[in-house]
C-alpha positions as CSV (number, residue, x, y, z in Angstrom):
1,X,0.0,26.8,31.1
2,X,3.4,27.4,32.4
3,X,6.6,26.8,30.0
4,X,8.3,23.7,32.3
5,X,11.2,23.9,30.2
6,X,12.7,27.5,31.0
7,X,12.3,31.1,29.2
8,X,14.6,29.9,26.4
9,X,12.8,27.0,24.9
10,X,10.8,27.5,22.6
11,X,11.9,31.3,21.8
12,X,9.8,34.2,23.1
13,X,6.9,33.7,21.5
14,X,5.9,30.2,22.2
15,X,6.2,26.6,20.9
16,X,4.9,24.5,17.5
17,X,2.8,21.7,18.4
18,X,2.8,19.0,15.8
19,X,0.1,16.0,14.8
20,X,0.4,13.5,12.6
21,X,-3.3,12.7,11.8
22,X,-3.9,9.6,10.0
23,X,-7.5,8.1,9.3
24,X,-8.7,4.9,8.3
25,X,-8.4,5.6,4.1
26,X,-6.0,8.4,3.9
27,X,-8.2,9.7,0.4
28,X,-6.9,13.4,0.6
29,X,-6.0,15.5,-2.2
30,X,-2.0,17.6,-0.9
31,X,-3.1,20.6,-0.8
32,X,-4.2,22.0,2.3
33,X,-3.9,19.2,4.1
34,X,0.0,18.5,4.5
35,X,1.1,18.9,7.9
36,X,5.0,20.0,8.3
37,X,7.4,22.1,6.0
38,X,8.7,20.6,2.5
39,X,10.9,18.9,3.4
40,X,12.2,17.5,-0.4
41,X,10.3,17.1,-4.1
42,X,10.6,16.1,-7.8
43,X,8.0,18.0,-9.5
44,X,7.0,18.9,-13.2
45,X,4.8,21.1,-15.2
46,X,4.4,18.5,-17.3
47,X,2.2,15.2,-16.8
48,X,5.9,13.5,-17.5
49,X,5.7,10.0,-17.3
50,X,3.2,7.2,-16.3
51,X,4.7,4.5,-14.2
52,X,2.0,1.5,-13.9
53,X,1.0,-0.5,-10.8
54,X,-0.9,-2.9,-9.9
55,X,-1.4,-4.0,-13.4
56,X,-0.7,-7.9,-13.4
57,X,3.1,-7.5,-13.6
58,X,4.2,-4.2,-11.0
59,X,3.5,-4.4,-7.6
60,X,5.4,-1.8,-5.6
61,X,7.2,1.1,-6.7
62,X,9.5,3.0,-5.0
63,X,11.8,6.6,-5.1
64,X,15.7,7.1,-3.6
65,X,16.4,10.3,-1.6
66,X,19.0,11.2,1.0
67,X,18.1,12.8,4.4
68,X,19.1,15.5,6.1
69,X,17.9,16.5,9.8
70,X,14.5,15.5,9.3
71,X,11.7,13.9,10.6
72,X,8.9,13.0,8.5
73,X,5.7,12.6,8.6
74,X,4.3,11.6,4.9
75,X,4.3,12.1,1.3
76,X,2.4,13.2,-1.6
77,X,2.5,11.0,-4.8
78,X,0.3,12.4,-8.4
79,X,-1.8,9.1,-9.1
80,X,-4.6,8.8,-11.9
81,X,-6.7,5.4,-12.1
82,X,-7.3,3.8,-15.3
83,X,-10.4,1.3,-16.0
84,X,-11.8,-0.6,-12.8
85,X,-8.8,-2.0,-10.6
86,X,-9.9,-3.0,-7.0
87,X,-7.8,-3.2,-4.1
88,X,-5.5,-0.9,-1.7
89,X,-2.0,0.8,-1.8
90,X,0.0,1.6,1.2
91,X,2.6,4.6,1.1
92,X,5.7,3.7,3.7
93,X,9.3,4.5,4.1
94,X,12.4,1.8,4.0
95,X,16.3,1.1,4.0
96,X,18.0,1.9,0.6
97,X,20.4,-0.6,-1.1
98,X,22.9,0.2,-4.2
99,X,24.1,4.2,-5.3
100,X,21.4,6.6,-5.3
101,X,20.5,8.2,-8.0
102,X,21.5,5.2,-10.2
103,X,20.9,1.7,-9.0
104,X,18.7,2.8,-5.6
105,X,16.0,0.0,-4.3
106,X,14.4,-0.4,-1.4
107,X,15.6,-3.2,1.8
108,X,14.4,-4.3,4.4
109,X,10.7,-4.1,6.0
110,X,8.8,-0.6,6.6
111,X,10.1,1.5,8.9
112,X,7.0,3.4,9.0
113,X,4.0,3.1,6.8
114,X,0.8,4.8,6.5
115,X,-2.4,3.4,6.7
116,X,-4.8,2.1,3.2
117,X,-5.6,4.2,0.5
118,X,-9.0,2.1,-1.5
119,X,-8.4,3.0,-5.3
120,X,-11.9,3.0,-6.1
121,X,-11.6,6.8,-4.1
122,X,-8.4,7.7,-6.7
123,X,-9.6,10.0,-9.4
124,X,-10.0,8.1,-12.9
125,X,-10.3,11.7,-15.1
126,X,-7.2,13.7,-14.0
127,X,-3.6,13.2,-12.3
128,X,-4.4,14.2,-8.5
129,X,-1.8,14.8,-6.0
130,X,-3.2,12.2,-2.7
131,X,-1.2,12.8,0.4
132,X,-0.5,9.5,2.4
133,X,0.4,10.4,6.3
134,X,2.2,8.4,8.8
135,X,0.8,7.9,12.0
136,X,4.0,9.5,14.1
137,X,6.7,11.4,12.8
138,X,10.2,8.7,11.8
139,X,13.5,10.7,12.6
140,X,16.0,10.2,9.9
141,X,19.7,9.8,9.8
142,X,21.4,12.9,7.9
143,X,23.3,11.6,4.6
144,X,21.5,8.6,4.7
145,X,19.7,7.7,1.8
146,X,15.8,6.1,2.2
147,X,13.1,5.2,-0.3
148,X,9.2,6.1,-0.3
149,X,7.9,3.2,-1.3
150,X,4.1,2.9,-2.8
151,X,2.8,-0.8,-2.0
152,X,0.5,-2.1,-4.6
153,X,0.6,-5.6,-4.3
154,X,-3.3,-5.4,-3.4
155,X,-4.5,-4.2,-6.3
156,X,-6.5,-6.8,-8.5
157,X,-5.7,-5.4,-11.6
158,X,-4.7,-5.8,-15.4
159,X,-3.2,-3.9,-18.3
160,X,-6.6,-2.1,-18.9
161,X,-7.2,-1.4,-15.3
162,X,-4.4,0.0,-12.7
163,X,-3.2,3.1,-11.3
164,X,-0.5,5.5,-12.9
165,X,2.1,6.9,-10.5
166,X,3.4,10.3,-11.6
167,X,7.0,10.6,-13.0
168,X,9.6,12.1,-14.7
169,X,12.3,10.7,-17.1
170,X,15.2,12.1,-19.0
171,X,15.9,15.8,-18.4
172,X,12.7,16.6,-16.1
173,X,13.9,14.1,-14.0
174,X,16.7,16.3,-11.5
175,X,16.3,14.3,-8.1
176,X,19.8,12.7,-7.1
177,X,17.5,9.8,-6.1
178,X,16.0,7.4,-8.5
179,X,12.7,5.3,-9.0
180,X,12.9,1.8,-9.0
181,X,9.8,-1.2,-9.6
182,X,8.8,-4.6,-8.0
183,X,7.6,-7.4,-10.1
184,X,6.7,-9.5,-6.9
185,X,10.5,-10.9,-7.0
186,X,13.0,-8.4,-7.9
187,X,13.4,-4.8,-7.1
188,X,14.7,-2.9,-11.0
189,X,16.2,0.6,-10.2
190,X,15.2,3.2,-13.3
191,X,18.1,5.5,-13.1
192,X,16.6,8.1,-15.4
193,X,13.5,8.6,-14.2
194,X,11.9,9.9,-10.5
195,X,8.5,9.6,-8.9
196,X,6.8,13.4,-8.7
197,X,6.6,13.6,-5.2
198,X,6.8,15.8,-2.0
199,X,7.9,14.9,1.4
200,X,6.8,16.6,4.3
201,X,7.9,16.8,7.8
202,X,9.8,19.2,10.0
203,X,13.9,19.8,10.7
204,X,15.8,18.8,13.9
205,X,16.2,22.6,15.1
206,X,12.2,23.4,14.2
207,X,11.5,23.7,18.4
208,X,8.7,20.8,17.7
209,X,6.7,18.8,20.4
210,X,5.6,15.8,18.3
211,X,2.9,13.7,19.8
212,X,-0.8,12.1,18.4
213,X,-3.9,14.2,19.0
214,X,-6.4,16.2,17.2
215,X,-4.7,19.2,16.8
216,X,-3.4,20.2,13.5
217,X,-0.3,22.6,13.5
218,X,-1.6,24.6,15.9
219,X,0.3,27.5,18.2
220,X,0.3,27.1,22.0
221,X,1.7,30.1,24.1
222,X,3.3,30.3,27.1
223,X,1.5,31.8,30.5
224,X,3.9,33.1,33.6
């Protein structure tokens, strides 16, 4: 196949193509299954802190970062499930409100989201990294701040039977964003403590061609 865009696109050796696969119940541990570069992360060595959800009182929970050139295409969030909760979460990513880092929450609707994740498939023994993708890659604004927000507000749960999100607090927590909770009315920014995430995607100058199929980071080269 001929390159219809000249000898210079692309580079010499060819061009990335990009998918963003998304299934019905994205139940997938991180690793190996990303798609995209690293684009930004909070992580620990530590099991840090448990944030609840989906336990009567939370319902969403969220985490603050500022762009840069990006486009993304999902996150990974550390989740353990405790007891018998039913229900689904939904990963997505919305407007920020307030200062990061200190009194971040989310606004405004989804601006992309991913599709279900069914708790009953989260791991109830050990914190497990579960990648939620999007189904297209959302351009950011550089030096705009966002939030990755986990919606939990269909979980049937209770005190003895929710899901922990993975977090940090006091001097594990090193993010300039910040993690903030939903109690069905009123977003509360935590500004000592950040989700243990990673968000994926690819930078403005990667030479991508971002479209839906069933290819998987794969390399297509250029014919004369």
């Amino acid at each position: 196949m001929a390159n219809a865009w000249g000898d210079a696109w692309g580079g010499d050796t060819g061009a990335w193509l990009t998918a963003w696969g998304v299934t019905a119940s994205p139940v997938v541990v991180c690793s190996g299954n990303t798609v995209g570069s690293e684009l930004d992360s909070q992580t620990n060595a530590t099991d840090g802190l448990s944030q609840s959800l989906g336990n009567g009182t939370i319902e969403q929970v969220s985490q603050s970062f500022e762009a840069g050139d990006w486009s993304v295409g999902g996150f990974c969030l550390k989740l353990l499930r405790v007891g018998t909760p039913t229900g689904t979460v939904v990963a997505s990513i919305r407007a920020h409100t307030g200062t990061l880092g200190t009194s971040s929450t989310p606004t405004g609707g989804n601006l992309i989201a991913s599709a279900s994740l069914d708790i009953a498939a989260v791991n109830n023994g050990a914190w497990t990294r579960y990648w939620f993708p999007f189904s297209s890659e959302l351009a950011l604004t550089s030096g705009t701040a966002y939030t990755m927000v986990l919606d939990g507000s269909g979980i049937t749960g209770d005190g003895s039977n929710r899901i922990y999100v993975g977090a940090d607090d006091g001097g594990d927590a090193v993010h300039a964003g910040n993690l903030a909770t939903y109690n069905g009315s009123t977003w509360t920014a935590q500004s000592s403590q950040d989700f243990e995430f990673s968000l994926y995607g690819n930078t403005g100058d990667d030479g991508s061609i971002r479209f839906r199929g069933a290819f998987n980071r794969r390399r297509l080269s250029w014919g004369g």
